[in-house]
Z-matrix of the N, CA and C atoms (Angstrom, degrees):
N
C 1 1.448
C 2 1.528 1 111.26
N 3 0.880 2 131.33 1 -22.59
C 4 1.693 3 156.01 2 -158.11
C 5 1.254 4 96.95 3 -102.76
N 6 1.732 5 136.78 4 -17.64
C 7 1.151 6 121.07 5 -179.99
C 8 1.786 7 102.61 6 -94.26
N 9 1.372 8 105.19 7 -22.87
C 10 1.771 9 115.33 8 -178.09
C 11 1.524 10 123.23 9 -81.80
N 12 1.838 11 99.43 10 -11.62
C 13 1.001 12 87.71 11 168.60
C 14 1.719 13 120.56 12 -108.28
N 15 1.490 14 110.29 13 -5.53
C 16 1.650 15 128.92 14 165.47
C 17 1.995 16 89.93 15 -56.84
N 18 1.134 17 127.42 16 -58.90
C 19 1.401 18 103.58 17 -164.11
C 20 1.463 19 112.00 18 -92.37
N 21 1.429 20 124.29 19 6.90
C 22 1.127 21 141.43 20 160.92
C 23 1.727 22 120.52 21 -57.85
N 24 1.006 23 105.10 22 -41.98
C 25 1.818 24 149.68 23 165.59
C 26 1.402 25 100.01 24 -54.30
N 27 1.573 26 98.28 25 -79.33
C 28 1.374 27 96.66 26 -151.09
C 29 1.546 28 102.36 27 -77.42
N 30 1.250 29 124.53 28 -21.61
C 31 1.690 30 121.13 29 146.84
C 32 1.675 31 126.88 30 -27.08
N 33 1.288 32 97.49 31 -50.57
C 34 1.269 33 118.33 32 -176.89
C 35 2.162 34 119.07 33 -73.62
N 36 1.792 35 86.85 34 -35.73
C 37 1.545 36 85.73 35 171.39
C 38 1.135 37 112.20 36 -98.26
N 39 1.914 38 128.17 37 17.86
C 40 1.338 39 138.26 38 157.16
C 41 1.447 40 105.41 39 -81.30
N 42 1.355 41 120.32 40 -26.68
C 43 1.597 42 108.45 41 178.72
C 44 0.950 43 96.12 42 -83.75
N 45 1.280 44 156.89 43 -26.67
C 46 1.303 45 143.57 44 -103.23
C 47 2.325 46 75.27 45 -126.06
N 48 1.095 47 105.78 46 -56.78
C 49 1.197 48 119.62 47 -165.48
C 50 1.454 49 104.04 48 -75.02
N 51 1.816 50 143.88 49 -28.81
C 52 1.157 51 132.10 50 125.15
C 53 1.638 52 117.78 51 -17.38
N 54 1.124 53 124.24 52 -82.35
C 55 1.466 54 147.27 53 -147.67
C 56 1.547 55 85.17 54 -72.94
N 57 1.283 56 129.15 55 -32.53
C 58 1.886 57 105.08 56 173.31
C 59 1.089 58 96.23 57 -78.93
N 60 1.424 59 131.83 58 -61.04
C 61 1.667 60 121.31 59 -154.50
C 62 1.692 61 96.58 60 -54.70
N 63 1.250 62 124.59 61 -41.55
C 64 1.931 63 108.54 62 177.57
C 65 1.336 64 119.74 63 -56.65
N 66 1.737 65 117.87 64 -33.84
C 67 1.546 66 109.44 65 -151.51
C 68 1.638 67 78.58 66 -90.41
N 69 1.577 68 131.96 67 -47.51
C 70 1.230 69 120.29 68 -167.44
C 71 1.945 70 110.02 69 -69.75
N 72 1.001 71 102.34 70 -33.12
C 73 1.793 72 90.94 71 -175.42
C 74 1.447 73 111.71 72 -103.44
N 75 1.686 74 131.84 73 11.69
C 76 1.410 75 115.45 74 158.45
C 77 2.047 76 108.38 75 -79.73
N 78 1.264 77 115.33 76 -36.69
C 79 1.400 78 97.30 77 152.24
C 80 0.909 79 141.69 78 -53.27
N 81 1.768 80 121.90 79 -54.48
C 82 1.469 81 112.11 80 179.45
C 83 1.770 82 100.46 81 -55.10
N 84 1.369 83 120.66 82 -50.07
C 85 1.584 84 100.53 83 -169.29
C 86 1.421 85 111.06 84 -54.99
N 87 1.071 86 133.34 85 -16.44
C 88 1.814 87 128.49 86 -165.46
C 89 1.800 88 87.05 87 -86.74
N 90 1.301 89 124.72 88 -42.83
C 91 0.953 90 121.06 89 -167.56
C 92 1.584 91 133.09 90 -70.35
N 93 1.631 92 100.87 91 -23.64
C 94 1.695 93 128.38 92 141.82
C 95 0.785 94 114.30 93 -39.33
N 96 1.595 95 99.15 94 -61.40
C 97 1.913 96 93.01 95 -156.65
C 98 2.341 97 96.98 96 -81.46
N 99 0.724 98 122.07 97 -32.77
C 100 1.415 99 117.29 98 169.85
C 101 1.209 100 129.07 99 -57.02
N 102 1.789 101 125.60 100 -12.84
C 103 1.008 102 133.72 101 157.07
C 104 1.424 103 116.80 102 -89.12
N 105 1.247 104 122.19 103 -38.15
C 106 1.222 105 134.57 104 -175.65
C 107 2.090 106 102.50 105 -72.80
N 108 1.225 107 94.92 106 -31.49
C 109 1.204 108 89.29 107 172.58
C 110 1.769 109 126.00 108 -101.30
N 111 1.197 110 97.56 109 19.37
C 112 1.647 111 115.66 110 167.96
C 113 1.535 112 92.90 111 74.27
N 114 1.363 113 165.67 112 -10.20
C 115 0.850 114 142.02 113 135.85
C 116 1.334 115 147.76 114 23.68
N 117 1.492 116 101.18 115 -73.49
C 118 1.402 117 133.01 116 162.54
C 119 1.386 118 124.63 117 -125.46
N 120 1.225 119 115.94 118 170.63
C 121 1.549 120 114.44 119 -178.94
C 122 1.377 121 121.16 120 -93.85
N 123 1.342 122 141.42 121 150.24
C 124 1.298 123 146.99 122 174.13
C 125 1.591 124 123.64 123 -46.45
N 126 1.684 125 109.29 124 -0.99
C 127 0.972 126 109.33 125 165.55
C 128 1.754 127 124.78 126 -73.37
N 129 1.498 128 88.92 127 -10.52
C 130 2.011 129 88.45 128 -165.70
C 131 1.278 130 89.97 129 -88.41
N 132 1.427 131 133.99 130 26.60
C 133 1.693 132 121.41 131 164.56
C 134 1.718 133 102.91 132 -88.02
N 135 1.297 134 89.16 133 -26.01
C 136 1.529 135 83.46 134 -171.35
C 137 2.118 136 111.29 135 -59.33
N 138 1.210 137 113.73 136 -57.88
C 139 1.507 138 116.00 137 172.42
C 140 1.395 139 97.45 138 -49.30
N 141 1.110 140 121.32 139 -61.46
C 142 1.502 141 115.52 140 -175.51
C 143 1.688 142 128.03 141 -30.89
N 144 1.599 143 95.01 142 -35.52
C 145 1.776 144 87.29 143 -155.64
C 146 1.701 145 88.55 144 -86.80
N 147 1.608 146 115.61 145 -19.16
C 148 1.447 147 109.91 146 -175.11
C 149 1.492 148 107.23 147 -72.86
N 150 1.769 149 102.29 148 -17.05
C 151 1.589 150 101.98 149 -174.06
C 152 1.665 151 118.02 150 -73.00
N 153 1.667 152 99.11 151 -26.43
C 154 1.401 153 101.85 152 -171.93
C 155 1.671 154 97.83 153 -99.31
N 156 1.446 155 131.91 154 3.75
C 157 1.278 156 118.90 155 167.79
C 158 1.373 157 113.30 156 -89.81
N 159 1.344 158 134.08 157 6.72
C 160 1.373 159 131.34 158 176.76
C 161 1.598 160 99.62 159 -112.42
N 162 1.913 161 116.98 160 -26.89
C 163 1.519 162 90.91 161 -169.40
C 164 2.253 163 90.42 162 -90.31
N 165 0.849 164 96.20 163 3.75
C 166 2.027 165 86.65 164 173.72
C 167 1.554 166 94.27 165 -77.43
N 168 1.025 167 94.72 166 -79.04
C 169 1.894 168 98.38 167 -171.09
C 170 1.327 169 102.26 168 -29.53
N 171 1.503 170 132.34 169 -47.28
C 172 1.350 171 104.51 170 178.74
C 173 1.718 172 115.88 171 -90.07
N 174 0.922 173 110.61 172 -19.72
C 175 1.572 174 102.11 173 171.52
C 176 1.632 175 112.00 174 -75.30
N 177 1.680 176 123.21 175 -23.86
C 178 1.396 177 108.34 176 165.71
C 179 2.221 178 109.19 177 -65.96
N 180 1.561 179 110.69 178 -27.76
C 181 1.158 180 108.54 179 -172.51
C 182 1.715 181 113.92 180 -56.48
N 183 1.316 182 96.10 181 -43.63
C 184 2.265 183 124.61 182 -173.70
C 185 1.422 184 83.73 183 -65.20
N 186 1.458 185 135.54 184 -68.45
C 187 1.122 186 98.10 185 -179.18
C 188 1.570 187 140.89 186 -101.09
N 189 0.948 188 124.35 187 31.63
C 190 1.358 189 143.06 188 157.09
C 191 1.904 190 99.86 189 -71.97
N 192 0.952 191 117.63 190 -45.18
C 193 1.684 192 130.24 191 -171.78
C 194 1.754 193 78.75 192 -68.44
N 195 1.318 194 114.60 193 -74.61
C 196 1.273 195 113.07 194 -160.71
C 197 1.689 196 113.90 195 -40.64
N 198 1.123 197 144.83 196 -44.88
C 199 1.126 198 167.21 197 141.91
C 200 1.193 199 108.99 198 -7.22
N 201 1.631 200 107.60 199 -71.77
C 202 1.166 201 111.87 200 -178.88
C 203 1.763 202 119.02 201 -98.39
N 204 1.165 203 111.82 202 35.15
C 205 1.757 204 128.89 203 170.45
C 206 1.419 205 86.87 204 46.15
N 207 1.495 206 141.69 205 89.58
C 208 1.323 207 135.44 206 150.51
C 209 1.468 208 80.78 207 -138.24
N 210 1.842 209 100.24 208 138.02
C 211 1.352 210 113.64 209 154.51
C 212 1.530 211 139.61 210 -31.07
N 213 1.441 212 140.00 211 132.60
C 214 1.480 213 137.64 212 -163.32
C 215 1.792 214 94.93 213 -53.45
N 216 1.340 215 115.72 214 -35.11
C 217 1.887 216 112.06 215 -164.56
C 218 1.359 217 117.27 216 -133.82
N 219 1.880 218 92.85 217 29.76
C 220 1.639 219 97.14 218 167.47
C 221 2.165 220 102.72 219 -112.87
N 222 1.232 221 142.69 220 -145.95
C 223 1.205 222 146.09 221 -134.06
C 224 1.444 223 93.32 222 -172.98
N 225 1.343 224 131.00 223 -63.31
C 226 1.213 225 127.89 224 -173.65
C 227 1.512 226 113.40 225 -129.04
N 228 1.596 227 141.51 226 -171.03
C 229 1.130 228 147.03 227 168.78
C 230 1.659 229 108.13 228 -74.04
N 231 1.644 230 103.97 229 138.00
C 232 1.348 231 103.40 230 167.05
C 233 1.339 232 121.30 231 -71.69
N 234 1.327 233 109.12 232 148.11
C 235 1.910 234 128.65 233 179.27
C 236 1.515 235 112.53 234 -64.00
């Protein structure tokens, strides 16, 4: 039962690691295309690149979990 719920998990820190790479990179892409399209100025890369260095680190974390079947908001594998 303990083996269904390790990939149950790591199912779960596969959505989990989908659902960052969307919420963090449908902004940065709007934010491309708004510079690229003169919109705005080249200053909004700057928030940007800090924006996409916190959602990688956690989407490399979701899937590292995923990998290793531990839940998106547990630390280790369940017993």
């Amino acid at each position: 039962m303990g083996f269904f719920r390790n990939i149950w998990d790591g199912l779960l820190s596969l959505g989990a690691f989908i659902l960052t790479l969307v919420v963090f990179g449908a902004p940065a892409w709007a934010t491309f295309t708004a510079v690229t399209g003169g919109l705005v100025t080249a200053w909004v890369y700057v928030p940007l690149v800090g924006m996409l260095y916190v959602g990688l680190n956690l989407a490399i974390a979701l899937l590292r979990k995923a990998l290793d079947g531990v839940a998106p908001l547990r630390d280790r594998k369940r017993n």
